[in-house]
Phi, psi and omega in degrees: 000323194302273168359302195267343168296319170301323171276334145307322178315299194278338170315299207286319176304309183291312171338301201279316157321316184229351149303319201241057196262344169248185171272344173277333175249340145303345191269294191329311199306321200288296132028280180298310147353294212281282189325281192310292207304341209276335177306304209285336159250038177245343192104354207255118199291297173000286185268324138324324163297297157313308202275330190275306197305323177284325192275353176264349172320292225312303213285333231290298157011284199278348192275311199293300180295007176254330175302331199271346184062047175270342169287000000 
């Protein structure tokens, strides 16, 4: 558990690093947030379902170039 706690640790650091460079791209994050929760508690599984898929899409890019040591 110990491990795997660590490694969220460095995702989210690396995530964050390189994501989050305005105050404009923090609102956005947020934005998607606000969006996915209000589908899920509206029901509507569809677009709920779209919407997680896209927002877990999003880091895989950025996660690969930073493992490659592009960053």
């Amino acid at each position: 558990i110990f491990a795997f706690r660590i490694s969220i640790a460095i995702y989210r650091f690396i995530w964050l690093r390189e994501t989050v460079l305005s105050v404009e791209m923090l609102e956005d994050k947020h934005i998607q947030h606000h969006t996915l929760t209000e589908a899920i508690l509206a029901r509507e599984a569809a677009r709920a379902s779209e919407l997680m898929r896209q927002h877990l899409l999003t880091p895989i890019p950025i996660i690969r170039q930073a493992m490659a040591g592009k960053m």
